[in-house]
C-alpha positions in Angstrom: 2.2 27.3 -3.9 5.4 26.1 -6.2 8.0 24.4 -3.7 11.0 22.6 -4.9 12.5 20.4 -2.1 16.2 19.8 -2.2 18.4 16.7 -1.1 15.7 14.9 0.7 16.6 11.1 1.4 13.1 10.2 0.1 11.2 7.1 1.6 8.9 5.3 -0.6 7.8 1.3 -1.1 10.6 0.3 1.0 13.6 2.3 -1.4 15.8 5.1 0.2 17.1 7.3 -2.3 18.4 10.9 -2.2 16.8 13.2 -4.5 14.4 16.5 -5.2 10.6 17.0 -5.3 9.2 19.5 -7.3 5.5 20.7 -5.9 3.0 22.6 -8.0 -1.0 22.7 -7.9 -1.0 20.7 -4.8 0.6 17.9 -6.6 3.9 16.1 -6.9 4.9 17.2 -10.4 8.2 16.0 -10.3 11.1 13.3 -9.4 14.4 13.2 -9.9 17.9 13.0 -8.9 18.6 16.7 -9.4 15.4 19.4 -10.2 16.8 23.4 -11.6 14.4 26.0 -10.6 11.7 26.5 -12.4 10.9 30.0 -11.8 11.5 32.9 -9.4 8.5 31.9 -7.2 9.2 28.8 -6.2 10.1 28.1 -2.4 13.2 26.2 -1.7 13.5 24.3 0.7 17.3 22.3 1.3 16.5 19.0 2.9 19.6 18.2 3.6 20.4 15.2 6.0 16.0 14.9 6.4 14.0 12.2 5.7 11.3 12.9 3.0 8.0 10.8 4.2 4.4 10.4 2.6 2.5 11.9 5.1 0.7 9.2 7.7 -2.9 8.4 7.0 -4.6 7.3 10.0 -7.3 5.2 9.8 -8.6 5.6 13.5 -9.2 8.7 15.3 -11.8 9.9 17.8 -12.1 14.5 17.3 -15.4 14.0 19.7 -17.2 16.3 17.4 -20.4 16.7 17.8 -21.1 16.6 21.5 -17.5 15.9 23.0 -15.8 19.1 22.2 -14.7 19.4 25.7 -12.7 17.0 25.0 -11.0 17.6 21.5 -12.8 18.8 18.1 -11.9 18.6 14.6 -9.8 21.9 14.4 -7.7 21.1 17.4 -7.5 17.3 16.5 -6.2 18.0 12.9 -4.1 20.7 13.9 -2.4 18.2 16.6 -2.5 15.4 13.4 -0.8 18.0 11.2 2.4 18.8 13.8 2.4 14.9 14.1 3.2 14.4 10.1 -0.6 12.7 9.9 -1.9 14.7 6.9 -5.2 12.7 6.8 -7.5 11.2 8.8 -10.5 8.6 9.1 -12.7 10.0 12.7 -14.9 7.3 14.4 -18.4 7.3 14.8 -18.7 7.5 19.0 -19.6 10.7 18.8 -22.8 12.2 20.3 -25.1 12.2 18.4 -23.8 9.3 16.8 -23.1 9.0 13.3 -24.9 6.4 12.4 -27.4 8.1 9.7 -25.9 9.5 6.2 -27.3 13.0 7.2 -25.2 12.9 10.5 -22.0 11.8 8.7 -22.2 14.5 6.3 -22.8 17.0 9.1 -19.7 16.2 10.3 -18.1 16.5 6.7 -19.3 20.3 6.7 -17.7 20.8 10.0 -14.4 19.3 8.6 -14.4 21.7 5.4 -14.8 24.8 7.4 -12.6 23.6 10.1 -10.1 20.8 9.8 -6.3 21.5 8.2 -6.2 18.2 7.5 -7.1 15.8 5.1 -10.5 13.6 6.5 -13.1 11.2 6.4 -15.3 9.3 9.0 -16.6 6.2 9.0 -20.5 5.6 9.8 -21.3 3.5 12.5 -23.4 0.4 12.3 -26.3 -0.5 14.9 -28.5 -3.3 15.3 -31.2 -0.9 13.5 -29.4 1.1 11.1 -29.3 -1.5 8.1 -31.0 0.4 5.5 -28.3 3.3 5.9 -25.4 1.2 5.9 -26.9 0.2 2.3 -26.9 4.0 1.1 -23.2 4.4 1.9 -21.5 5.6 -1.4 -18.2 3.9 -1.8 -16.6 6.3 -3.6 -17.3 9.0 -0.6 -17.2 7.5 2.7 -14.4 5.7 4.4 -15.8 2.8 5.7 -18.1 1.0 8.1 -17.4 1.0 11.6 -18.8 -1.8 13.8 -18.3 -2.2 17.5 -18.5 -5.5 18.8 -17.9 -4.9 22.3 -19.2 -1.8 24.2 -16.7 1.2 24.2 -16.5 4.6 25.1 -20.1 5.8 23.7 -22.0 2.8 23.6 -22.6 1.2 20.2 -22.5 -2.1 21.0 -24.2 -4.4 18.0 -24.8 -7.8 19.6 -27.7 -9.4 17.5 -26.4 -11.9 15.7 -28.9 -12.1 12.7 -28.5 -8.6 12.1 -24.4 -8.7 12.1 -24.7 -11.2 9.6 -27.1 -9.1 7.4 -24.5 -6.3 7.9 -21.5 -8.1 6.4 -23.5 -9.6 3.4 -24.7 -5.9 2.6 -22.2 -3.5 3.8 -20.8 -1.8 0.3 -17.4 -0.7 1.9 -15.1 -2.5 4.7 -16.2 -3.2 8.1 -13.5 -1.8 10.4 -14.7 -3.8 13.9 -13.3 -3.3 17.9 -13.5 -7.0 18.6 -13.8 -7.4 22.1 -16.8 -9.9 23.9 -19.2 -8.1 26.0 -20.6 -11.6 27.9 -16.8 -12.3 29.2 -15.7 -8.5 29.9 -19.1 -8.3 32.5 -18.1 -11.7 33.7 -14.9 -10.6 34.5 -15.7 -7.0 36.0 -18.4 -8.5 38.3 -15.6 -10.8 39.6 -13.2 -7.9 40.4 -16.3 -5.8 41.6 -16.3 -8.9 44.2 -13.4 -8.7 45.3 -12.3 -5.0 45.2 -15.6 -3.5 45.7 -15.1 0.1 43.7 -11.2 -0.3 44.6 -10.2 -2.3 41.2 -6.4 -1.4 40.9 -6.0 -0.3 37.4 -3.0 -3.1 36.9 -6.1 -5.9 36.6 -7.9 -3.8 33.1 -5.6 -6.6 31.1 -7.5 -9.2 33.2 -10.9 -8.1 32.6 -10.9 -6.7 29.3 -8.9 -10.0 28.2 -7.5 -12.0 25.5 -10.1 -14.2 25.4 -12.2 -11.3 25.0 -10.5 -10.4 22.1 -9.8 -13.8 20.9 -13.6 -14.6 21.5 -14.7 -11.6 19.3 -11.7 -11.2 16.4 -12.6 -14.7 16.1 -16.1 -14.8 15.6 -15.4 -11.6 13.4 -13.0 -13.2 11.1 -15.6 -16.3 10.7 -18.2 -14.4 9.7 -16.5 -12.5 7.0 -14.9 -16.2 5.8 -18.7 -17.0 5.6 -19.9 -13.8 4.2 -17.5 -12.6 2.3 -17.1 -9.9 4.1 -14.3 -7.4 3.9 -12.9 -7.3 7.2 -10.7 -5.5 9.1 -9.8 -5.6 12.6 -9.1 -2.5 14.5 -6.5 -2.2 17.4 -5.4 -6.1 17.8 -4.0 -6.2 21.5 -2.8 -10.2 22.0 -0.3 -12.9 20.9 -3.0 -14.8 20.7 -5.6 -13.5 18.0 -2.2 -13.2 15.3 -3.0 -17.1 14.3 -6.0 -15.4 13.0 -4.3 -13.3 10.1 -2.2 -14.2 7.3 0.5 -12.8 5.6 0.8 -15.2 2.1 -0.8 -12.3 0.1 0.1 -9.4 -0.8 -1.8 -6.6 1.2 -4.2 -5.7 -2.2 -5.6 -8.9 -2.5 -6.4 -10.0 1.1 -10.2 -10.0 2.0 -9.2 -10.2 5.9 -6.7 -7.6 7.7 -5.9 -5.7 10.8 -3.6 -3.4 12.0 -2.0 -2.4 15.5 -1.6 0.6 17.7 1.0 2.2 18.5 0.2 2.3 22.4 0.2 -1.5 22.4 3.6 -1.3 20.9 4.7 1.0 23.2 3.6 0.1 26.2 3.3 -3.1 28.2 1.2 -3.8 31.8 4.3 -3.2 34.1 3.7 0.6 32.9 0.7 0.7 34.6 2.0 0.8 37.8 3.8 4.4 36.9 0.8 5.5 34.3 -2.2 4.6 36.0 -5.5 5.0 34.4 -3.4 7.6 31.8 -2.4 4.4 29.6 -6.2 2.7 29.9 -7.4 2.1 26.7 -10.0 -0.7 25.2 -8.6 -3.0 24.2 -5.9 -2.6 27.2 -2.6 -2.1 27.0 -1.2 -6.1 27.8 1.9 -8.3 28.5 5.3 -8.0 27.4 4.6 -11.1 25.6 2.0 -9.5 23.4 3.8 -6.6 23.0 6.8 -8.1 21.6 4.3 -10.7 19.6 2.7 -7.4 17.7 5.8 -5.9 16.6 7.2 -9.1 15.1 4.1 -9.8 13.5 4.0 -6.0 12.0 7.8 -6.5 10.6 6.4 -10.0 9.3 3.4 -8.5 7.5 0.9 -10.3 9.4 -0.5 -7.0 10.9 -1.1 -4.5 7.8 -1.8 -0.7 9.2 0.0 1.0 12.1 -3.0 3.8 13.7 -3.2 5.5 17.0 -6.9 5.1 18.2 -6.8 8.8 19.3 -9.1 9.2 21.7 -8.8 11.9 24.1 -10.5 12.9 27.7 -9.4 15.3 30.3 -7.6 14.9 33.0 -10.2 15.2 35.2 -12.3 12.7 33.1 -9.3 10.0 33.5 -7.6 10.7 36.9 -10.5 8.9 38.5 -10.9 5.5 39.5 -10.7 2.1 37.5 -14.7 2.0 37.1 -15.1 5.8 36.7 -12.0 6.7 34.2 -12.8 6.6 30.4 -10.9 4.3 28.2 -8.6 5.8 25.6 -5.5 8.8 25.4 -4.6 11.4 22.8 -1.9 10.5 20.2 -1.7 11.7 16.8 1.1 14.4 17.9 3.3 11.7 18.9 2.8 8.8 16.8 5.1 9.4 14.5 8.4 10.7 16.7 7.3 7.3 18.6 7.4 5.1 15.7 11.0 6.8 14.9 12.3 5.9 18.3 11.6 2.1 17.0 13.8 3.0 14.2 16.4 4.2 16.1 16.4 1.3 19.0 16.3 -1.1 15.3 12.4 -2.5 15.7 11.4 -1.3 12.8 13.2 0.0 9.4 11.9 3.7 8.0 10.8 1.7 4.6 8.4 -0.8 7.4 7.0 2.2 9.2 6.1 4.5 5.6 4.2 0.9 4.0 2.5 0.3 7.7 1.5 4.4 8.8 0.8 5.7 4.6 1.2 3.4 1.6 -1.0 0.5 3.4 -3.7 2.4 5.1 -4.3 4.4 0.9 -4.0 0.5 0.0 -6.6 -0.7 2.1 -9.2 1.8 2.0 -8.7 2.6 -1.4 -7.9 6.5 -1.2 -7.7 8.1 -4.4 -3.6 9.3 -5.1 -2.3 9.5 -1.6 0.1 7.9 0.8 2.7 7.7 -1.4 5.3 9.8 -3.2 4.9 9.7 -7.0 4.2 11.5 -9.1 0.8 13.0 -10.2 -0.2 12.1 -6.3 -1.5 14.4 -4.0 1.4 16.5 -2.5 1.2 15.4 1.3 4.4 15.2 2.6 6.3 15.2 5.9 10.0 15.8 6.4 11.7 14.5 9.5 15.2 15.5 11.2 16.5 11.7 13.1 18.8 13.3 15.0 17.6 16.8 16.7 15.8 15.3 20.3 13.2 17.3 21.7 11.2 16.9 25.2 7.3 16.4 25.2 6.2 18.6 27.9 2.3 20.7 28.9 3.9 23.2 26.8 4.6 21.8 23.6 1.1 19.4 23.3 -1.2 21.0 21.6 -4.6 18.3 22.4 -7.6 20.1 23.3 -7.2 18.0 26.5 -3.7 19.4 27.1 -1.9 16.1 27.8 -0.1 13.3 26.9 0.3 9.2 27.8 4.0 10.4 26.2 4.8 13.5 28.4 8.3 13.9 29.5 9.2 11.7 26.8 12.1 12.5 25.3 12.0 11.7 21.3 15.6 11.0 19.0 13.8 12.6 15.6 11.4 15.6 15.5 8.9 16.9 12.3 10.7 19.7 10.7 8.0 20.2 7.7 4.8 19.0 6.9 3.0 19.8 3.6 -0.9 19.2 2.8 -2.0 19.0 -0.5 1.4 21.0 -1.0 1.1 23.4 1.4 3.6 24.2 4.0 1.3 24.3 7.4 3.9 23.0 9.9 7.7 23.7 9.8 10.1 23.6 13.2 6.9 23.2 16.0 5.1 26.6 14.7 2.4 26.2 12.0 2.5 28.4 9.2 -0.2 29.7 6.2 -3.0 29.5 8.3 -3.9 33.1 7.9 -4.6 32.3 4.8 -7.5 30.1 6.3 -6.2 27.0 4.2 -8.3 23.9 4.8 -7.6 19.8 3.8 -9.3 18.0 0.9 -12.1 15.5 1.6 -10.7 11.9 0.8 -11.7 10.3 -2.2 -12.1 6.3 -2.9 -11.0 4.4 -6.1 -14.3 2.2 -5.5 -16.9 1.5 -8.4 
């Protein structure tokens, strides 16, 4: 497909500038202030007024395929990715079976080829028994390593010490780790199992998945990787507190230790709980207004690095249950974006801050091969956005396998007009489009010797 892109106001390393795109091959072949027509089969398309973004690149996203699919899978996950501007993804390992072997991981990068719109990877997850696999990742191929350091949802807790250690000396690509201590979240559930029996009203998850359970384990993490290193990056940081941990005096390419935010704990705070109930519980939890605010000055002051969404869906009947019972974690990639664009327009954060935090950093930090950017001779994933044409989320409009939202009957400034993979048009004004053509995304490639 040839499409020439007209009078977009194009966003890219923190310059706005009016212009035209030229698309061809799947690849931005051209610039410039003013493009003529090439030929007689090119598509137009008159951006006038829109927003020209890099499409996002999330780095953290549960599709629950294998084993889950009741939940979400990779076609229904990418599809919702795609209608959120996220044209590529990086899928966690939780999934059952795990992916915590090389043959698993590549099952799941058959399904994505037959199934998945979008652009993907996944990230193998590390054990207290899977060293020798972690050893045959090839960096050029696979995303990353994924540890978790406190239990989630699907257990993969790796608490020997001696073999964390080994992990970070040997692991050939960056450690993504959820930092949160196991010894102080049991503490603090027995406690509350004390005194609320099986009643624990959902308002005390902050209390008992803590900061100083984060603290405790971003800490620890961010030691090791001093002493290894290591390089380290912390998933989903949820406190004020574990910010003194993280630096912002280098530039994003030459930092050995990062970590990025959500945009849950940006959006909500623990007064929402009383409205949202178990709908907003996610691991980490969703914390004070303190922390909240904290996190969104420290992302405009480059101390956090990525913007993600943890996407991590579960029925309704899964989380209307109670605190104990109900699984951590809510779908998001639909949303992220028109909810990063209502922090533009309430002047949080700038359009040139959210396209380095949501697509040039995460291609920066994972290395992936001529994305998240627009340039020229780059990959041709692109989303334009309208900031002024306010739409409703409601059951109808979510498309999540789970069929809800943590957002619904939200209503959002700036929708997704257009959103181009590899230079395809699949999404344009809430209905997607060439998918008769059974068009499928590009497995992400890594600038890595």
């Amino acid at each position: 497909m040839k499409t020439l892109i007209k009078n977009a106001k194009i966003v890219n390393e923190n310059t706005i500038s009016e212009g035209d795109v030229y698309l061809e091959n799947g690849i931005i072949a051209e610039i410039s202030s003013s493009i003529s027509m090439k030929s007689n089969d090119v598509q137009v398309i008159d951006a006038e007024g829109k927003y020209l973004l890099p499409g996002l690149i999330d780095d953290q996203v549960h599709f629950r395929e294998p084993g889950l699919t009741h939940k979400e899978t990779i076609a229904t996950g990418a599809k919702a990715a795609i209608a959120g501007g996220i044209t590529s993804f990086i899928e966690m390992p939780n999934t059952n079976p795990q992916t915590t072997t090389i043959k698993r991981l590549e099952e799941k990068m058959s399904i994505a080829k037959q199934d998945s719109i979008a652009n993907y990877s996944f990230m193998l997850g590390g054990t207290n028994d899977n060293l020798e696999e972690i050893k045959k990742i090839n960096p050029r191929e696979v995303a990353g390593l994924k540890l978790f350091l406190g239990s989630s949802t699907g257990n993969m807790l790796v608490d020997n010490a001696n073999v964390l250690r080994e992990i970070f000396k040997n692991s050939p690509v960056i450690i993504s780790t959820h930092c949160e201590d196991e010894t102080t979240i049991k503490k603090n559930t027995q406690a509350h199992i004390d005194e609320f029996g099986e009643a624990i009203p959902i308002e005390k998850h902050p209390e008992i998945r803590s900061e100083e359970a984060c603290y405790l384990s971003s800490s620890n993490a961010v030691k090791l990787a001093k002493e290894t290193g290591a390089r380290l990056h912390v998933f989903h940081l949820s406190t004020a507190k574990e910010l003194s941990l993280f630096s912002n005096k280098k530039p994003l390419k030459d930092k050995k230790i990062t970590a990025e935010v959500c945009i849950h704990h940006l959006w909500f705070n623990n007064q929402d709980y009383k409205d949202k109930g178990t709908h907003i519980k996610w691991n980490p939890a969703v914390k004070t207004k303190k922390d909240q605010k904290a996190l969104l000055k420290a992302l405009n002051e480059n101390l956090l690095d990525v913007l993600a969404t943890d996407h991590a869906p579960h029925t309704l009947d899964e989380k209307n249950n109670t605190y104990l019972k109900a699984p951590s974690g809510g779908p998001l990639v639909q949303h992220a974006l028109p909810a990063l664009l209502q922090f533009y327009h309430e002047g949080k954060l700038s359009l040139e801050k959210i396209v380095e935090k949501a697509c040039h950093n995460p291609a920066i930090l994972f290395e992936i091969e001529n994305r998240g950017f627009i340039k020229e001779g780059y990959k041709a994933d692109l989303v334009l956005v309208d900031l002024n044409s306010p739409w409703r989320v409601s059951k109808d409009n979510i498309l999540y396998k789970c069929g809800w939202s943590p957002f619904q009957d939200t209503t959002f400034n700036s929708r997704i007009t257009h959103t181009f993979v590899n230079g395809n048009l699949l999404y344009h004004n809430f209905k997607f489009t060439n998918l008769a053509n059974n068009y499928r995304g590009e497995r992400l490639t890594f600038n890595r010797s």
